[in-house]
C-alpha positions in Angstrom: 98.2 129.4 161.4 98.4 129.7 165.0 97.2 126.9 168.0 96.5 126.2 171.1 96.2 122.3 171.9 95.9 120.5 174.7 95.5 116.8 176.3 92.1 114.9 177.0 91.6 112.9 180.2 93.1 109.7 178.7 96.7 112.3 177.7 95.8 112.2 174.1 95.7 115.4 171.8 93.0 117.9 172.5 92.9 121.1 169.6 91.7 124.4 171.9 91.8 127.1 169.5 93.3 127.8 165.8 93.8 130.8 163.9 94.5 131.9 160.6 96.7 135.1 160.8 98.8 137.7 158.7 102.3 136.5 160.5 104.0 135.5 163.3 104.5 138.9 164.8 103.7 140.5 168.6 100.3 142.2 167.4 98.9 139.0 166.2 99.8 136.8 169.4 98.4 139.0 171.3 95.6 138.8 169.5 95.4 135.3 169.7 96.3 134.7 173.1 93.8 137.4 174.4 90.9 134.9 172.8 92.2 132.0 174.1 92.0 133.9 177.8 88.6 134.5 177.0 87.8 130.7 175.9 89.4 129.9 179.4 87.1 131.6 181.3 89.5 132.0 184.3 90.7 129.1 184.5 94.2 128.2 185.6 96.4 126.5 183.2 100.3 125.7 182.1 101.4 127.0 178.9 103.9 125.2 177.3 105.5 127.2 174.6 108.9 127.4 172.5 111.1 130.5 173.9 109.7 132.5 171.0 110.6 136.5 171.9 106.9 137.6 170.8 105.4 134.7 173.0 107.2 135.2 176.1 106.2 138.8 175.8 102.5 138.3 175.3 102.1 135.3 177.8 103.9 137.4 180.0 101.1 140.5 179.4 98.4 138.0 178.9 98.8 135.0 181.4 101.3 135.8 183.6 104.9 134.2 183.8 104.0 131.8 186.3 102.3 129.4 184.3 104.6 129.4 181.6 106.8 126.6 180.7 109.3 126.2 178.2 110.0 123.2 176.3 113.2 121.0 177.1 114.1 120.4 173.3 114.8 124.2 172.6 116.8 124.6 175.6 118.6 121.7 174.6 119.2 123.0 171.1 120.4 126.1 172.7 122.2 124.7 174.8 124.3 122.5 172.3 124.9 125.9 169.9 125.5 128.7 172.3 127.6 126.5 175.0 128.8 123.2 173.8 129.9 124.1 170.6 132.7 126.5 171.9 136.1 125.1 171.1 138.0 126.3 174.9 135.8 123.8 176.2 137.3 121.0 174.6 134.6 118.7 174.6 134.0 115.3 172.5 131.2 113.9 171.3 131.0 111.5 174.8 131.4 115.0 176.8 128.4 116.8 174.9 126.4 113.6 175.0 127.1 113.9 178.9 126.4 117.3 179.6 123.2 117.4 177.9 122.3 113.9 180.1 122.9 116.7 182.9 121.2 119.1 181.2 118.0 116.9 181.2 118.7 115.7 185.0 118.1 119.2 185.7 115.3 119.8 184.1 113.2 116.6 185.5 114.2 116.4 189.5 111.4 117.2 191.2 112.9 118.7 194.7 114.8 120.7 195.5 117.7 118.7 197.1 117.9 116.6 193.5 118.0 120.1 192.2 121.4 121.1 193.8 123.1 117.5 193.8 122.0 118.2 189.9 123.7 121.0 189.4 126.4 120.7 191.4 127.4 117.3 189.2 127.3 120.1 186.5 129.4 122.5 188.3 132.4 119.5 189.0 132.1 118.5 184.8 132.3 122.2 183.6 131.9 125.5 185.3 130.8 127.3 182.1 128.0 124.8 181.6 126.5 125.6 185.2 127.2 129.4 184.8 124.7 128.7 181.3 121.8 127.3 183.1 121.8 129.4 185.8 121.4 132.6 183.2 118.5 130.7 181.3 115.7 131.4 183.3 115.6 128.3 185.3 112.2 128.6 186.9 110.6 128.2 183.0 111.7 124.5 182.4 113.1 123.2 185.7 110.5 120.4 187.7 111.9 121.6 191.3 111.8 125.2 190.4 108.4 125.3 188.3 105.8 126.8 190.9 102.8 125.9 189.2 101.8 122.2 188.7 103.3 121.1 185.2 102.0 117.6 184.5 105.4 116.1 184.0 105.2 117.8 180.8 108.5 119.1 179.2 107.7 118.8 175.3 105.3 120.2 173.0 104.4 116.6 171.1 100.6 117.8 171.4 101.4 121.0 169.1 103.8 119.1 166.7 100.7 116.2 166.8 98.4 119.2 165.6 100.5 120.5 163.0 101.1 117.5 161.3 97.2 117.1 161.3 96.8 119.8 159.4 99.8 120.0 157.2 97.4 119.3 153.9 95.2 121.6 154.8 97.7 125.0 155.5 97.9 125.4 151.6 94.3 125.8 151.2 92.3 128.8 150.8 91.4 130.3 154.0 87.3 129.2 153.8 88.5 126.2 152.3 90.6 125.4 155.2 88.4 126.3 158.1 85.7 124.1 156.2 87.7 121.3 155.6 89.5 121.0 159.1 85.7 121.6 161.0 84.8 118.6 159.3 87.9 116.6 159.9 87.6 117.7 163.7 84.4 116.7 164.4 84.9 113.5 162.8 87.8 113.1 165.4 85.7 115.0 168.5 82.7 112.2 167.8 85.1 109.4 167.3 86.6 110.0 170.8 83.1 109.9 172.6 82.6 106.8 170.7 85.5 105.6 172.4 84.8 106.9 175.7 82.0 104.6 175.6 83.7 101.4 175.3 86.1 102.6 178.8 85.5 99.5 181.4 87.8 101.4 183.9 87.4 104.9 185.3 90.2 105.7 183.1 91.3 105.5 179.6 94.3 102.9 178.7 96.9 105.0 178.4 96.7 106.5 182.2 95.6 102.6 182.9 99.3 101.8 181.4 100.8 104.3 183.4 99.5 103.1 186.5 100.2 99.6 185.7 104.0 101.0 185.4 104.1 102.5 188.5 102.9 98.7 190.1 105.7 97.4 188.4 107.9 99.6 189.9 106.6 99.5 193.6 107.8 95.6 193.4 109.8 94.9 196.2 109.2 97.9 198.1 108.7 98.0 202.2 106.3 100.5 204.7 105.3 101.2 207.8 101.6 102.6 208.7 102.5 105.9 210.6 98.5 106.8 211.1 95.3 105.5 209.0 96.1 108.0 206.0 99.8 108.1 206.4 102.8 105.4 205.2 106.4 105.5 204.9 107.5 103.6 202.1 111.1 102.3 201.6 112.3 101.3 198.0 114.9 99.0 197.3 117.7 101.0 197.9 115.7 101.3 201.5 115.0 105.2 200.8 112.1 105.9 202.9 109.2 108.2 201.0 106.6 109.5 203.1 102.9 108.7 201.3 100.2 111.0 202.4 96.3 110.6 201.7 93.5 113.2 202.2 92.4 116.8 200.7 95.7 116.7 198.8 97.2 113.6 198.1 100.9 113.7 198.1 104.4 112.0 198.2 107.4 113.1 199.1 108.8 112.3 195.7 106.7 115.2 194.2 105.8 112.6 191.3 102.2 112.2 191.8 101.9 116.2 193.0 103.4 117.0 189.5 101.5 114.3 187.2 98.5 113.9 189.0 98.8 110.5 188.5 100.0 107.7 191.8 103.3 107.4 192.0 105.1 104.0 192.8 105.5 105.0 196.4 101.7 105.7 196.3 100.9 102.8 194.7 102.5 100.1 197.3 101.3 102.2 200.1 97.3 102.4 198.3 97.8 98.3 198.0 98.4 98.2 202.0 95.4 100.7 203.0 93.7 98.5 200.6 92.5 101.7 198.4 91.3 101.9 195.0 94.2 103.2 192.6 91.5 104.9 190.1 89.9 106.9 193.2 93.6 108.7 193.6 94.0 109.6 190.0 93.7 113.4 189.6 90.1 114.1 188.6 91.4 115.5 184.9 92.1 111.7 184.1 88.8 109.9 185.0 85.9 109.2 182.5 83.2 112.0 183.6 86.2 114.5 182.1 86.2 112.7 179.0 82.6 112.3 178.8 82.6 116.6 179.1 85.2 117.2 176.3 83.5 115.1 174.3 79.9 116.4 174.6 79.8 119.1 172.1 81.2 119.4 168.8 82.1 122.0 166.4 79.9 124.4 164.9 80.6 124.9 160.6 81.6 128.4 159.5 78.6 130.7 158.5 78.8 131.3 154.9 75.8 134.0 154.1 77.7 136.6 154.3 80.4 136.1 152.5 80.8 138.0 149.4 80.3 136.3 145.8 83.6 136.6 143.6 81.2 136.8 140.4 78.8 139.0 142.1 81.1 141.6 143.5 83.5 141.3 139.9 80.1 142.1 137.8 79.1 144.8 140.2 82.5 146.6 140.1 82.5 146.1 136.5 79.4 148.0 136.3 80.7 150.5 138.5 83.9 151.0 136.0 86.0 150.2 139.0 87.6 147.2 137.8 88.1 144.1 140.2 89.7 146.1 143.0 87.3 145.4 145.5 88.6 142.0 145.5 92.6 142.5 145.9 93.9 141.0 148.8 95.4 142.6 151.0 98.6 144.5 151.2 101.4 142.6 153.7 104.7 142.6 153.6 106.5 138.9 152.5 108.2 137.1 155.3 111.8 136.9 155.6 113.1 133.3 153.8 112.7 131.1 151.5 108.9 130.1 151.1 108.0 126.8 152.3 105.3 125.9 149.5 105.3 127.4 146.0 
C-alpha cells in the first residue's frame, strides 16, 4: 500500500492519495507518482521521502530533484552505520552522541554562513565525518542548501501518522479495504470541518501555539525602524536581524521564509509597526485553506461491476473450466520473512 500525505492549514495530517499495489518496485512508483502529478494539477510542492533507490529515481523522472527532500532520521541511521560505527575512528558513545548533534546542526541552519561554521565544527571533531556529508547529497536534507521552500520539515511523521491509521485495515481484502478506510476517512474529513467551525482566530491552535512561542522568544529583544516596512531587530545577544514587510515578507534569519510562519524577530518588529501577527502568517495556515480542504469528501468505490464469486464459479462450472477464472494472480513473493501470516 502506497501514500501520499500531507498537512492541513492548522499542520495536522492530510491523506492525498493511496494505492494498493503488487510491490514496492520502480514500475509501480512510477505508476503512482505519475497519478499523484495528475491530482496536483501543476502545482508546486516538496516531497519528503525516505532515500528509497526506486523513489529517488521516479521523483527524479516524475517531479524533478528540486523539490525533493529527504528525511533527517534515515540520514542519521546512515550515518550512525556506514561512518560512526567504524572502529579507526575511535569513537564513544559521548563522541557518536556528538557528532550526530552536528549532524543535525547541519541539517537545520538556515544560511549559508551557519552552514559553514556547521561544518567546519565537523571538520575540527573528525575529518572523515565532514568528508561523509559532503558525499551525501547535501542539497536533499540541508535548510541552507534546500532551494525550494521546505516548511521546516525534516521528518516524515505525516506518513508514519497514516500508516498507523491504517495498520488494521492492510490485512484486509482489497474491496474490503478501500471500503472500510473511505468510510473511516470521511468520518475524519467531516470531523475536521466540524472543527474548522469552532476556529475564533484566523488560524487553528496549533499555528496559534507556534506563534505564541515565537512571542515568547522575542522577549527582551531591541529595534530600530529603518523605513515604514523595514526594522532591524537585535536579540539578546544584541545580534541585529533585519525584518522586512511587503510582497514577500522576510527576515534575515530565513525562519519565517522557510516555515511560513513569523519568526521571533518578526514578531517583536510586527508588535512595534503595530501589525496583525495572523495577517503575516503564510496564506496555507489561515482558515479559508482549511475551509477548502475540508469542502468535499470522499466518493465510495463503485461496486456494479465487480464480478460475483458465485456467479462467475457456477458459470465456469458450466463451462467445464473449473474456477480458474477466479485465481489470483501470478507474482513473485517478496524477499523476507512475511510480516502477517
Amino acid at each position: 500500500m502506497l501514500g501520499a500525505t500531507g498537512f492541513d492549514a492548522n499542520d495536522g495530517l492530510w491523506p492525498l492519495a493511496y494505492a494498493v499495489v503488487s510491490s514496492e518496485n520502480d514500475d509501480d512508483w512510477h505508476w503512482f507518482l505519475s497519478k499523484v502529478k495528475e491530482i496536483l494539477d501543476g502545482r508546486i510542492v516538496t516531497i519528503l521521502t525516505d532515500t528509497h533507490p526506486s523513489l529517488i529515481s521516479c521523483i527524479r523522472d516524475i517531479f524533478g530533484s528540486q523539490y525533493h527532500s529527504w528525511r533527517l532520521r534515515y540520514l542519521t541511521a546512515n550515518f550512525s552505520t556506514s561512518i560512526l560505527g567504524r572502529q579507526s575512528l575511535g569513537l564513544r558513545a559521548s563522541g557518536k552522541e556528538h557528532a550526530k548533534k552536528l549532524l543535525d546542526k547541519i541539517a537545520y541552519v538556515r544560511t549559508v554562513d551557519e552552514y559553514e561554521n556547521a561544518l567546519a565544527t565537523m571538520r575540527v571533531f573528525r575529518g572523515e565525518l565532514c568528508d561523509w556529508v559532503l558525499a551525501n547529497s547535501l542539497e536533499h536534507w540541508s535548510n541552507a542548501l534546500f532551494t525550494s521552500k521546505r516548511w521546516d520539515k525534516l521528518y516524515t511523521n505525516q506518513a508514519e501518522s497514516f500508516n498507523a491509521w491504517v495498520k488494521e485495515e492492510r490485512v484486509f481484502s482489497i474491496t474490503r479495504l478501500m471500503d472500510t478506510h473511505i468510510q473511516r476517512l470521511n468520518k475524519f474529513l467531516n470531523q475536521k470541518s466540524l472543527d474548522v467551525q469552532k476556529w475564533t482566530i484566523p488560524v487553528g491552535d496549533r499555528i496559534e501555539e507556534k506563534i505564541q512561542k515565537e512571542q515568547e522568544l522575542a522577549l527582551g529583544f531591541q529595534s530600530m525602524r529603518v523605513s515604514p516596512t523595514e526594522c532591524t531587530i537585535y536579540d539578546r545577544d544584541r545580534k541585529p536581524f533585519r525584518v522586512v514587510f511587503g510582497s514577500e515578507n522576510s527576515c534575515s534569519c530565513l525562519k519565517w521564509t522557510i516555515s511560513g510562519i513569523p519568526c521571533s524577530h518578526a514578531c517583536y518588529a510586527i508588535h512595534e509597526l503595530s501589525l496583525n501577527n495572523y495577517e503575516m502568517v503564510d496564506p496555507w495556515f489561515r482558515v479559508e485553506t482549511q475551509q477548502k480542504l475540508c469542502k468535499h469528501l470522499m466518493s465510495s468505490v463503485p461496486m456494479h461491476d465487480m464480478p460475483n464469486p458465485a456467479a462467475v464459479t457456477a458459470a465456469a462450472a458450466a463451462d467445464g473450466e473449473g474456477a480458474s477464472h477466479l485465481r489470483p494472480p501470478a507474482v513473485t513473493r517478496p524477499p523476507g520473512r512475511p510480516r502477517i501470516k
